[in-house]
PyMOL Python script that loads the backbone (N, CA, C, O; Angstrom):
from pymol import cmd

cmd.read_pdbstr("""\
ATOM      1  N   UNK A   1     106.556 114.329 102.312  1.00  0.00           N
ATOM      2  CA  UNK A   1     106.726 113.459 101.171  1.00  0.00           C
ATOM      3  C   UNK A   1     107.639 114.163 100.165  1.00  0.00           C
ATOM      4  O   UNK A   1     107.563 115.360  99.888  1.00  0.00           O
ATOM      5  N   UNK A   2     108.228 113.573  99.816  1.00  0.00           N
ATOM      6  CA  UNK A   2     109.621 113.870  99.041  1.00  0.00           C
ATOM      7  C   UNK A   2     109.083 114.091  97.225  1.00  0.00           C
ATOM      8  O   UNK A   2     108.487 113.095  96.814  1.00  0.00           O
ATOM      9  N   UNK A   3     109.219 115.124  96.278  1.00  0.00           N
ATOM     10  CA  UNK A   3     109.300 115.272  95.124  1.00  0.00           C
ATOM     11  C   UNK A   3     108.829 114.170  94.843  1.00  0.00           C
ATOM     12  O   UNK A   3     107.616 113.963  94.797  1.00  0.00           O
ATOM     13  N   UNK A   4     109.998 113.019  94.538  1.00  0.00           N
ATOM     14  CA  UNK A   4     109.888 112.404  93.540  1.00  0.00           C
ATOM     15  C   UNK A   4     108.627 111.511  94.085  1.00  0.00           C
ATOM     16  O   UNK A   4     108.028 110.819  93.262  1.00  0.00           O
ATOM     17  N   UNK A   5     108.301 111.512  95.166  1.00  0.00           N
ATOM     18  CA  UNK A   5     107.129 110.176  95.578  1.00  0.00           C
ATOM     19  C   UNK A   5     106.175 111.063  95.159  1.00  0.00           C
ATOM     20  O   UNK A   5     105.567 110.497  94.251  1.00  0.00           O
ATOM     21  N   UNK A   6     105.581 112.502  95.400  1.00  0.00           N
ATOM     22  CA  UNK A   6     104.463 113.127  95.198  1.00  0.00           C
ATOM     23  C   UNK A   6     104.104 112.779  93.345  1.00  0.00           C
ATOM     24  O   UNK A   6     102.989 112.383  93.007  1.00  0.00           O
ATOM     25  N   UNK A   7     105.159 112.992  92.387  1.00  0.00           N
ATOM     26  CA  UNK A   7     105.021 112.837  91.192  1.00  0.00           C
ATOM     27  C   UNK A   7     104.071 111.706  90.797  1.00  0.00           C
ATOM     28  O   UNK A   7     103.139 111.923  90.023  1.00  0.00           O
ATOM     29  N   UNK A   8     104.325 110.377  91.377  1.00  0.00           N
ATOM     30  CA  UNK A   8     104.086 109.406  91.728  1.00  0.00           C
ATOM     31  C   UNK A   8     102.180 109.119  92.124  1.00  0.00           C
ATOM     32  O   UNK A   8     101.428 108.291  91.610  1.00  0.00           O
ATOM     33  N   UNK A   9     101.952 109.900  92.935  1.00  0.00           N
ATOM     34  CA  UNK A   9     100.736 110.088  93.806  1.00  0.00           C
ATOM     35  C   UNK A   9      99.616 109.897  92.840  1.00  0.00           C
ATOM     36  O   UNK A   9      99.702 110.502  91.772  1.00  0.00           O
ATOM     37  N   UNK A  10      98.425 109.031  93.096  1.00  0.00           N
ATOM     38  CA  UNK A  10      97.524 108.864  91.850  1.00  0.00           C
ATOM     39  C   UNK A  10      96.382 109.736  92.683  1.00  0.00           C
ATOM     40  O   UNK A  10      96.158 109.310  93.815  1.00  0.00           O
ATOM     41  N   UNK A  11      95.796 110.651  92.352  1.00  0.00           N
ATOM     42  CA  UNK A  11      95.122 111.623  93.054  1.00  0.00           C
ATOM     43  C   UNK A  11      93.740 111.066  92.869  1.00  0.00           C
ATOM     44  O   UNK A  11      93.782 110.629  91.719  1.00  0.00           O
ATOM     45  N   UNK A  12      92.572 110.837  93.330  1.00  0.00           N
ATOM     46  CA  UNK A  12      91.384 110.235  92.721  1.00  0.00           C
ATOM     47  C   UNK A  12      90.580 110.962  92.295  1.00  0.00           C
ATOM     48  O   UNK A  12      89.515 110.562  91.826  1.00  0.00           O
ATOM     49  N   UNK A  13      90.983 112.403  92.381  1.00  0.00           N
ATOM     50  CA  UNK A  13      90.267 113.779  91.983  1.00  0.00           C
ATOM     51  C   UNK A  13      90.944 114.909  91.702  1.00  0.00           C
ATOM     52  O   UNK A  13      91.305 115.558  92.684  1.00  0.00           O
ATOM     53  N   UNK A  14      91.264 115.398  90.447  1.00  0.00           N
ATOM     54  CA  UNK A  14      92.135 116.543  90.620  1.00  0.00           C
ATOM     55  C   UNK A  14      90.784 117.743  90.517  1.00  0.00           C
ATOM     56  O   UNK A  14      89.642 117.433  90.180  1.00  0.00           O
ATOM     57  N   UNK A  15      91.174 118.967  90.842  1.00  0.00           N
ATOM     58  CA  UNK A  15      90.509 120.090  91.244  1.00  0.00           C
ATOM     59  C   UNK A  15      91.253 121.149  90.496  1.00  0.00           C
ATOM     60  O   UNK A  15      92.414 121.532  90.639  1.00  0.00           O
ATOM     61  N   UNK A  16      90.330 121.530  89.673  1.00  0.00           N
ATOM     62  CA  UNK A  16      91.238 122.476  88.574  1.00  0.00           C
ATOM     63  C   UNK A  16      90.780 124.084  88.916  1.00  0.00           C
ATOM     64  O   UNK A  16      89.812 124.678  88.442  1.00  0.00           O
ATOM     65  N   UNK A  17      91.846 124.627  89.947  1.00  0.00           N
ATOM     66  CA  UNK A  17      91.121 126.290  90.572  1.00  0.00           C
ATOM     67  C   UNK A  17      92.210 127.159  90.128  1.00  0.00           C
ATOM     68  O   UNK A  17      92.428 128.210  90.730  1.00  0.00           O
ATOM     69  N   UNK A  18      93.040 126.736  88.935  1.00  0.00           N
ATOM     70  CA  UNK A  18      94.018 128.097  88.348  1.00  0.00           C
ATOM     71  C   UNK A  18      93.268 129.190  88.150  1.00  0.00           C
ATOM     72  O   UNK A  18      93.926 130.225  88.256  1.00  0.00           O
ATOM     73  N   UNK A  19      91.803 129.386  87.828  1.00  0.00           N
ATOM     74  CA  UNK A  19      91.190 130.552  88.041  1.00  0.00           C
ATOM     75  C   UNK A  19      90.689 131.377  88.933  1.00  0.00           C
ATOM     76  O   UNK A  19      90.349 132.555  88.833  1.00  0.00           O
ATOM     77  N   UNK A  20      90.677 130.632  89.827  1.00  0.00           N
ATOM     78  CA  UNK A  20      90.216 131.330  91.263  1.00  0.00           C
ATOM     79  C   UNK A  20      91.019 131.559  92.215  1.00  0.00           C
ATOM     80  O   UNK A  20      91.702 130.743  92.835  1.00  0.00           O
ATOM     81  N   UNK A  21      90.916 133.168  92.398  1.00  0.00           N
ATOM     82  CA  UNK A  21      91.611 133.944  93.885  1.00  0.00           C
ATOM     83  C   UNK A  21      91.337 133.369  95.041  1.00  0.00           C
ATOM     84  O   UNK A  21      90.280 132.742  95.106  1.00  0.00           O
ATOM     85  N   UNK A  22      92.332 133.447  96.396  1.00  0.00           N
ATOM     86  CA  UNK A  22      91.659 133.097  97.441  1.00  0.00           C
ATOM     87  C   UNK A  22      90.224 134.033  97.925  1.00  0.00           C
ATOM     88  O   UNK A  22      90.146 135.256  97.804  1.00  0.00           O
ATOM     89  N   UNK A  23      89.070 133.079  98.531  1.00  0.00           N
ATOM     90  CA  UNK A  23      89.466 131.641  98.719  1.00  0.00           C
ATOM     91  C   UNK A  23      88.881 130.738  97.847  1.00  0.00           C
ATOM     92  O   UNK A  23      88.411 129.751  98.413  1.00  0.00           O
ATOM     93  N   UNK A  24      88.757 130.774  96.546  1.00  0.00           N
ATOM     94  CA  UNK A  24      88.107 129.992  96.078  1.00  0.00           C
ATOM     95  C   UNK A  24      88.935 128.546  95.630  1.00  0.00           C
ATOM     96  O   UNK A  24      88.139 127.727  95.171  1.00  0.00           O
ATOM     97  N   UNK A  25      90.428 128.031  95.666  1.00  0.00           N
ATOM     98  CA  UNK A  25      91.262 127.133  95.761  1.00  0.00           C
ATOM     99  C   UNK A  25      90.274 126.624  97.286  1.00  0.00           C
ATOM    100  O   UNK A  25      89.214 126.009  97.165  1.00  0.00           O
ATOM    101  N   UNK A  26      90.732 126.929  98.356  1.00  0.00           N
ATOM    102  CA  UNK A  26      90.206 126.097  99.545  1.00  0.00           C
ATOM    103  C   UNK A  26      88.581 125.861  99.080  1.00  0.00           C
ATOM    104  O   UNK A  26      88.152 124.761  98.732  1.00  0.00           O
ATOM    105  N   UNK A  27      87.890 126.909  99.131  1.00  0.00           N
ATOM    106  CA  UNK A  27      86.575 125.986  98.761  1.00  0.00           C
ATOM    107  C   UNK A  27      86.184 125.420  98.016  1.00  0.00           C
ATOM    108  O   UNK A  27      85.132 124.788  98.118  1.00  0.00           O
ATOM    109  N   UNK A  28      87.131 125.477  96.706  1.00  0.00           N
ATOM    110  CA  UNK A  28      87.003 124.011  96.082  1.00  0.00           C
ATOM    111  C   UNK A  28      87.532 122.812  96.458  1.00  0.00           C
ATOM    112  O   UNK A  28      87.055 121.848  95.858  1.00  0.00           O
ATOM    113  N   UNK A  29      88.486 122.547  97.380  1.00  0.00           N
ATOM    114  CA  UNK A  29      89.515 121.675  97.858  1.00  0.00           C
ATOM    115  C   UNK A  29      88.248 121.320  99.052  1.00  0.00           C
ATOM    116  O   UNK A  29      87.828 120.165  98.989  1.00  0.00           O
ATOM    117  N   UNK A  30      87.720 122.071  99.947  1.00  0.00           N
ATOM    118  CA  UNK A  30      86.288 121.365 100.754  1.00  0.00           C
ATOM    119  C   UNK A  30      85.484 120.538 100.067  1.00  0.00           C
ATOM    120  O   UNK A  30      85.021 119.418 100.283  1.00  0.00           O
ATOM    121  N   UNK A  31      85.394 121.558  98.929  1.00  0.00           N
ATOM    122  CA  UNK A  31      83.914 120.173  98.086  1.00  0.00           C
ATOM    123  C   UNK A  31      84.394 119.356  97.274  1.00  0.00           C
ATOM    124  O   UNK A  31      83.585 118.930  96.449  1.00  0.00           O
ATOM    125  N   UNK A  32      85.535 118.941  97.200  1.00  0.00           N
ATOM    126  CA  UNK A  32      86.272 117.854  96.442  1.00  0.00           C
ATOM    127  C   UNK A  32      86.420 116.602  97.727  1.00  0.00           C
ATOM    128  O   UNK A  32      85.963 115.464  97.613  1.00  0.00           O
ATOM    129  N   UNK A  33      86.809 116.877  98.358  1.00  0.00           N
ATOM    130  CA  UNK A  33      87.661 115.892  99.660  1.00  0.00           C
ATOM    131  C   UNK A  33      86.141 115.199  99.797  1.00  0.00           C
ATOM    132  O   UNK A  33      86.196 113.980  99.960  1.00  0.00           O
ATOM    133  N   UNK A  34      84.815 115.762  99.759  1.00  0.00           N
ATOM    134  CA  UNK A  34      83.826 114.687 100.423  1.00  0.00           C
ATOM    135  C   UNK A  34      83.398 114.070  99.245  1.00  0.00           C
ATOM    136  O   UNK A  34      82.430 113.310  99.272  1.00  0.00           O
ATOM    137  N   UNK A  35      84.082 114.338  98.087  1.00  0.00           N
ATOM    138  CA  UNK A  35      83.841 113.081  96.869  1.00  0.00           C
ATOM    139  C   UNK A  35      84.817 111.931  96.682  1.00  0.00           C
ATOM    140  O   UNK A  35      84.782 111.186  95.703  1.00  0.00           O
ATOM    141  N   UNK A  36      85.629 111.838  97.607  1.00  0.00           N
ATOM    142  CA  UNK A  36      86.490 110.723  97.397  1.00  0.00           C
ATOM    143  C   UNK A  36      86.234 109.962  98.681  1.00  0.00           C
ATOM    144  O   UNK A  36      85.257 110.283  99.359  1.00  0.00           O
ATOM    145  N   UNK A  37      87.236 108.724  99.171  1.00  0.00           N
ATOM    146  CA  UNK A  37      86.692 107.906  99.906  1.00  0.00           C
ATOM    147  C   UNK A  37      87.929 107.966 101.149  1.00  0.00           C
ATOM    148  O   UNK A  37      89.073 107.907 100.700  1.00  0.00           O
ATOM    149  N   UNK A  38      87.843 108.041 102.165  1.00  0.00           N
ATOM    150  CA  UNK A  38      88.784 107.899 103.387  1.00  0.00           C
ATOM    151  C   UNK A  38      90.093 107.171 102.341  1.00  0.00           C
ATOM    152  O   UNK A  38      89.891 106.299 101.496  1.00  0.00           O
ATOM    153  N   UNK A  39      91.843 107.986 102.772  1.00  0.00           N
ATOM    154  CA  UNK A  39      92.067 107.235 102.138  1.00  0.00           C
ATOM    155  C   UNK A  39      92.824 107.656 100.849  1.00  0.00           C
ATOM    156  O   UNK A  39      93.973 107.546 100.420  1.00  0.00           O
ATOM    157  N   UNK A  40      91.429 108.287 100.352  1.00  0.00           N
ATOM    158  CA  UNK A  40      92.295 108.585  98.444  1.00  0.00           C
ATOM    159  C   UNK A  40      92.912 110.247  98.656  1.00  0.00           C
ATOM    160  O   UNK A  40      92.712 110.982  99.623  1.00  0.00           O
ATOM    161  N   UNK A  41      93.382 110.416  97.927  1.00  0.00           N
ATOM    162  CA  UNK A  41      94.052 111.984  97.491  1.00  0.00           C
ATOM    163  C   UNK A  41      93.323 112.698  96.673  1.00  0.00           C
ATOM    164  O   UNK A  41      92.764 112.129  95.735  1.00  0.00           O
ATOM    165  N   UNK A  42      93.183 114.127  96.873  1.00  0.00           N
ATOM    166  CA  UNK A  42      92.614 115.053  95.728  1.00  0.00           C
ATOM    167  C   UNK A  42      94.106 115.546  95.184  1.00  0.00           C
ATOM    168  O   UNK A  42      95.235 115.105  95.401  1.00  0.00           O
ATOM    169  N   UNK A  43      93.719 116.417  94.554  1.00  0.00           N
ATOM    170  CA  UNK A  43      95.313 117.212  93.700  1.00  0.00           C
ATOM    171  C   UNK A  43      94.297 118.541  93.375  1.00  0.00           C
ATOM    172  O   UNK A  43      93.110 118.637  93.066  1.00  0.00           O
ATOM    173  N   UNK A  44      95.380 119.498  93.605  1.00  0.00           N
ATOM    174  CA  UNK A  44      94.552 120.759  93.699  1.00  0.00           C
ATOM    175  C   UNK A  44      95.264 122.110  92.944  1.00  0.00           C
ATOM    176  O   UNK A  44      95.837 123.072  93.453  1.00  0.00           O
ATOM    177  N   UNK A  45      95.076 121.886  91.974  1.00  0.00           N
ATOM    178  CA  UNK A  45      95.579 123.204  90.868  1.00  0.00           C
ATOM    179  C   UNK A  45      95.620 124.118  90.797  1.00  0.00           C
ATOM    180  O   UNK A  45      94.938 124.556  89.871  1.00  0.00           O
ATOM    181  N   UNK A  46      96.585 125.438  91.843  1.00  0.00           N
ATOM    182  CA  UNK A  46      96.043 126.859  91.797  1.00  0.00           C
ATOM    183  C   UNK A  46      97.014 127.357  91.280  1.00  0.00           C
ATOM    184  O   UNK A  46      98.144 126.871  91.335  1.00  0.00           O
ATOM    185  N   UNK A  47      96.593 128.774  90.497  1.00  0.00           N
ATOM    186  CA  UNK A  47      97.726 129.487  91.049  1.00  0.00           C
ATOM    187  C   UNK A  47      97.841 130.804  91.490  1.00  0.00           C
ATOM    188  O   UNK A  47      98.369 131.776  90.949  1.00  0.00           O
ATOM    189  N   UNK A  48      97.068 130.646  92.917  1.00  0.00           N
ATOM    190  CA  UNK A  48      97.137 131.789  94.200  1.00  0.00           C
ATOM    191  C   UNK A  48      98.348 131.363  94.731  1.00  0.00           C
ATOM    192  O   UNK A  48      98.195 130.786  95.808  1.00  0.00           O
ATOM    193  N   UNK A  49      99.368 131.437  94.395  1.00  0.00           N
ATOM    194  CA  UNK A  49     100.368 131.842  95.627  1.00  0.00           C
ATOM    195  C   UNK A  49      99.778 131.492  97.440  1.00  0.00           C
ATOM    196  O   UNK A  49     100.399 130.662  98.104  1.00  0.00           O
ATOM    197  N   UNK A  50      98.803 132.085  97.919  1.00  0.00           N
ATOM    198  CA  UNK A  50      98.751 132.227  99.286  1.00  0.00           C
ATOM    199  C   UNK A  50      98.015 130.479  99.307  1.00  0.00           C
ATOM    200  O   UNK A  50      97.980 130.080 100.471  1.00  0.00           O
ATOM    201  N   UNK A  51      97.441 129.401  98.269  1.00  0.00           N
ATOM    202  CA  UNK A  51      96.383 128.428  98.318  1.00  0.00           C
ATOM    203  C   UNK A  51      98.005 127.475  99.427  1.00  0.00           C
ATOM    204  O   UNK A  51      97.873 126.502 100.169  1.00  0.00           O
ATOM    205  N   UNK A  52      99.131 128.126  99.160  1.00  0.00           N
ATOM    206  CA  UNK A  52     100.189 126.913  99.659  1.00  0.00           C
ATOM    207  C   UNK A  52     100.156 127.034 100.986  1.00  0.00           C
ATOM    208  O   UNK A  52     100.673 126.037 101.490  1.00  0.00           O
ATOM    209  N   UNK A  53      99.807 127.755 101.736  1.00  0.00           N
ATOM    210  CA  UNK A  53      99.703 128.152 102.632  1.00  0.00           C
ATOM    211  C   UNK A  53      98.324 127.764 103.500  1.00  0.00           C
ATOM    212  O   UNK A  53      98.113 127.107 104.519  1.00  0.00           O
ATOM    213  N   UNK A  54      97.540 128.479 102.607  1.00  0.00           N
ATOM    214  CA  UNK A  54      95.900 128.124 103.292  1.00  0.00           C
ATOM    215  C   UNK A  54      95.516 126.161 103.040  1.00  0.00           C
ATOM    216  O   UNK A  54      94.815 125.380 103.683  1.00  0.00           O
ATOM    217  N   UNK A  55      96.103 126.050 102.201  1.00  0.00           N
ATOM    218  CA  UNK A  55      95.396 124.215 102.685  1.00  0.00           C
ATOM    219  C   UNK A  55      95.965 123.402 103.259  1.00  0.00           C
ATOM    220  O   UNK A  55      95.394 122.344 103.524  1.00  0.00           O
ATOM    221  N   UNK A  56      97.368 123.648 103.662  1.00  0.00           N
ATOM    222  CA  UNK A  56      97.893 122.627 104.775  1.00  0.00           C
ATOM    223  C   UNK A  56      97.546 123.372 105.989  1.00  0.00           C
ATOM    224  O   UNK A  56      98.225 122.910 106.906  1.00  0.00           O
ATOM    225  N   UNK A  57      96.590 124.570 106.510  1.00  0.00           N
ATOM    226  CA  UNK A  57      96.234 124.434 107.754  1.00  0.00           C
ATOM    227  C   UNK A  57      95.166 124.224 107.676  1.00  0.00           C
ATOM    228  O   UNK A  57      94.633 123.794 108.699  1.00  0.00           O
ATOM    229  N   UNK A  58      94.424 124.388 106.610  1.00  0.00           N
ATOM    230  CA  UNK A  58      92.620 123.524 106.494  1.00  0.00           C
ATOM    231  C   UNK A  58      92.938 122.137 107.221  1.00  0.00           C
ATOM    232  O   UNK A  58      92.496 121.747 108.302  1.00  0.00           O
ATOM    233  N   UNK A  59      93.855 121.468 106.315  1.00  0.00           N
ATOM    234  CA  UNK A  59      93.740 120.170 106.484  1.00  0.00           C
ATOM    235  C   UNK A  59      94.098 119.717 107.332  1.00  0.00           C
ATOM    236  O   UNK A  59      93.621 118.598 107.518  1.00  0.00           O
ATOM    237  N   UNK A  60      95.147 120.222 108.418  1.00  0.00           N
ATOM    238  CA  UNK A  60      95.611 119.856 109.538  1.00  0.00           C
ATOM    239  C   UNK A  60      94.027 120.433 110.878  1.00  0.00           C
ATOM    240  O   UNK A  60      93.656 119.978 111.961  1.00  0.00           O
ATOM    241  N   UNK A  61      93.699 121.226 110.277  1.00  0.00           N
ATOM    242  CA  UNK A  61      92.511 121.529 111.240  1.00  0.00           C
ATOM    243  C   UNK A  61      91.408 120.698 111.089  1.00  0.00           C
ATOM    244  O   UNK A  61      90.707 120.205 111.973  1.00  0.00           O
ATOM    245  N   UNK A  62      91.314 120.582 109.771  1.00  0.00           N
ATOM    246  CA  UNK A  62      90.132 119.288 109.783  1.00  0.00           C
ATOM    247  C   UNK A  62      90.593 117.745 109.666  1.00  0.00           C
ATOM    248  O   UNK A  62      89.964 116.792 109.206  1.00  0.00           O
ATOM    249  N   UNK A  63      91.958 117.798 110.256  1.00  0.00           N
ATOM    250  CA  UNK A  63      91.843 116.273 110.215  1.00  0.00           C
ATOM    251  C   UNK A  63      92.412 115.450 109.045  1.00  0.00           C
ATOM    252  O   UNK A  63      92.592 114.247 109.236  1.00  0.00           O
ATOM    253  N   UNK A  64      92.695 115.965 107.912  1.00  0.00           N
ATOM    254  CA  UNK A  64      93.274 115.273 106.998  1.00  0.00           C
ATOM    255  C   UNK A  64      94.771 115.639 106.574  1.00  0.00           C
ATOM    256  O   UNK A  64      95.241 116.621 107.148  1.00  0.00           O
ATOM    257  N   UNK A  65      95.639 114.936 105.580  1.00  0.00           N
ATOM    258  CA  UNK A  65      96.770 115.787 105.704  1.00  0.00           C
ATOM    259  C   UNK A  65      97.344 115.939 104.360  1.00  0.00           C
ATOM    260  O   UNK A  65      97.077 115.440 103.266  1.00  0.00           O
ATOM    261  N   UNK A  66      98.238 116.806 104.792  1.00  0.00           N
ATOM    262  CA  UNK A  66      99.005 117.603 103.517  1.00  0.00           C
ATOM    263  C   UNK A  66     100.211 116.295 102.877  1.00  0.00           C
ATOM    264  O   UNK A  66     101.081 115.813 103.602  1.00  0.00           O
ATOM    265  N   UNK A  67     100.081 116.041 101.926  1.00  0.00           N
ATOM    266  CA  UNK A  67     101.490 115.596 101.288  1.00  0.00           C
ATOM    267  C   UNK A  67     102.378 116.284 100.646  1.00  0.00           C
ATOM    268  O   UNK A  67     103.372 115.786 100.117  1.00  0.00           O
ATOM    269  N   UNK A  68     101.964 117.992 100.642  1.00  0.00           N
ATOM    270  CA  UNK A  68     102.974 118.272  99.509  1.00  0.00           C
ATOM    271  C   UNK A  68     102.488 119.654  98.733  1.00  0.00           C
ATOM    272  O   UNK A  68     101.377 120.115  98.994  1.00  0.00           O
ATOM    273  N   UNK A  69     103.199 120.182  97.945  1.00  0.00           N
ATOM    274  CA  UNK A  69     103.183 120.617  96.478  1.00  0.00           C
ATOM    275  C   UNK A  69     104.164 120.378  95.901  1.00  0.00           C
ATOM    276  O   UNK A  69     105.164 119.927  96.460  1.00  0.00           O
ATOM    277  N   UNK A  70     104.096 120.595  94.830  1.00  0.00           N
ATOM    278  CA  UNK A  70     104.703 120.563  93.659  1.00  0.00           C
ATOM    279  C   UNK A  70     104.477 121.766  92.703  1.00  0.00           C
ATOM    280  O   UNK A  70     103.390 122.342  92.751  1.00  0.00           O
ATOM    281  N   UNK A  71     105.627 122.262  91.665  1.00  0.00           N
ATOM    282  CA  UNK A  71     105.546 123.204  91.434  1.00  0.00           C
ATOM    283  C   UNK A  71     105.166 123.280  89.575  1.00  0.00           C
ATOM    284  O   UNK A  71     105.866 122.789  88.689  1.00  0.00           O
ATOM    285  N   UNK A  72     104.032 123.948  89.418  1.00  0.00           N
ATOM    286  CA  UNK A  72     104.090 123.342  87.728  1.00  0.00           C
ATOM    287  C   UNK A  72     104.139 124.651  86.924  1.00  0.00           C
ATOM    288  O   UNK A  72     104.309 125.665  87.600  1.00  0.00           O
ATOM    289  N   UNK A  73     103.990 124.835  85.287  1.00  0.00           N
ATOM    290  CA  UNK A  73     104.071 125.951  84.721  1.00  0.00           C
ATOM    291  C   UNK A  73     102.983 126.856  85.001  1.00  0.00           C
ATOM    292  O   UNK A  73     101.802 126.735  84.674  1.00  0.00           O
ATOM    293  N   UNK A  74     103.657 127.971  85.786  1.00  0.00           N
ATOM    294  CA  UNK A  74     102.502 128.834  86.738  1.00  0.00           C
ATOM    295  C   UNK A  74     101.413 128.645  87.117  1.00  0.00           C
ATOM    296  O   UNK A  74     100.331 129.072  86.714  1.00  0.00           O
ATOM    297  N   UNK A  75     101.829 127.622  88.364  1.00  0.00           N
ATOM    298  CA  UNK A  75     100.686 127.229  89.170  1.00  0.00           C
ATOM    299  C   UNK A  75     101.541 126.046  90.085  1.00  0.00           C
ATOM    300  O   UNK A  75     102.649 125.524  89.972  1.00  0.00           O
ATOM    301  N   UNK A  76     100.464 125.927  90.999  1.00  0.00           N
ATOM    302  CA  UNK A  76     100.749 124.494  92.570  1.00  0.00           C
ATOM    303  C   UNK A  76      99.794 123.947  91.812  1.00  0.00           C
ATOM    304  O   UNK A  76      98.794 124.319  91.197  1.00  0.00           O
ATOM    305  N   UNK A  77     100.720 122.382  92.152  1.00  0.00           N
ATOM    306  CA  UNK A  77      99.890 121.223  92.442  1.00  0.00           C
ATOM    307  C   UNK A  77      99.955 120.839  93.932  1.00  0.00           C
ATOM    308  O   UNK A  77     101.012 120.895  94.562  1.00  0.00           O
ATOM    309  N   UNK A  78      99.012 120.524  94.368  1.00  0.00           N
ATOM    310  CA  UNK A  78      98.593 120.479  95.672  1.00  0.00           C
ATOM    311  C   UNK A  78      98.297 119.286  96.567  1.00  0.00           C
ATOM    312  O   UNK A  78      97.091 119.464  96.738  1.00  0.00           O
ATOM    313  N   UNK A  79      98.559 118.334  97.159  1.00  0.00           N
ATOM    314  CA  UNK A  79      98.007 117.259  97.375  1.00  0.00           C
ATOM    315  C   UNK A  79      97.481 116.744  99.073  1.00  0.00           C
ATOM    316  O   UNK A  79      98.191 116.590 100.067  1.00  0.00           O
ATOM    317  N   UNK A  80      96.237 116.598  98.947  1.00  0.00           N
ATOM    318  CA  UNK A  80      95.523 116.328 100.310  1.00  0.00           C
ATOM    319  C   UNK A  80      95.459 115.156 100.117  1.00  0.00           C
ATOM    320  O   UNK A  80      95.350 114.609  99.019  1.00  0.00           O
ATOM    321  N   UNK A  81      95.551 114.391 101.701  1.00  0.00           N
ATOM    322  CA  UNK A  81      94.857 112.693 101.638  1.00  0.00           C
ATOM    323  C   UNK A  81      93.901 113.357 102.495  1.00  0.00           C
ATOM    324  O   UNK A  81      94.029 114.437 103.071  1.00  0.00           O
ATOM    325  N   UNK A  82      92.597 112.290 102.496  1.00  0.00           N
ATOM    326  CA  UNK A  82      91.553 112.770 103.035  1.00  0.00           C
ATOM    327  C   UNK A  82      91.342 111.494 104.432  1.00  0.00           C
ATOM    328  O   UNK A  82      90.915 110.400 104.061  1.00  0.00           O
ATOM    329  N   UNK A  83      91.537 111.609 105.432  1.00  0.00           N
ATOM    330  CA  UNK A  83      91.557 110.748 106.708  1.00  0.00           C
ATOM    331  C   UNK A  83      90.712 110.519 107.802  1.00  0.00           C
ATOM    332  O   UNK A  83      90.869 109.980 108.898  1.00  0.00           O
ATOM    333  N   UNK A  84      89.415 111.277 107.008  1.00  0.00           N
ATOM    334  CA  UNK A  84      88.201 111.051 108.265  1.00  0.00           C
ATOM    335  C   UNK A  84      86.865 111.207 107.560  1.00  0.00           C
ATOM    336  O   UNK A  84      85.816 111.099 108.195  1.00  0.00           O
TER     337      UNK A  84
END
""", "prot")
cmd.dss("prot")
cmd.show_as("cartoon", "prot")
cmd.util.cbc("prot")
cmd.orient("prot")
């Protein structure tokens, strides 16, 4: 997904983990995804450096998928759809 569509993206949960080292970005991004509904997007706020990395293979391993980051004032925005 391209920049300008992610901007766009209405997330139904954002997840605010600019404070937390890995892994605490992914395990908040686990217990977010089973509060939304097949379907919606979380948005996931870190800023670990390595979280860009670790949640598009969470999500490809469990089944849901990556749309993206985006880059904000020191920190990722992050975006999962949740698909199962």
């Amino acid at each position: 997904m391209s920049e300008a569509n992610l901007t766009e993206v209405q997330a139904a949960k954002v997840v605010d983990a600019r404070g937390s080292a890995c892994p605490g970005p992914l395990l908040e991004a686990k217990k977010a995804i089973g509060g939304v509904s097949v379907g919606q997007v979380i948005e996931i706020w870190s800023g670990d450096p390595s979280t860009k990395n670790d949640l598009p293979k969470w999500a490809a391993k469990v089944g849901h998928e990556f749309l993206g980051s985006l880059a904000a004032e020191g920190y990722d925005r992050i975006f999962i759809k949740r698909n199962k």
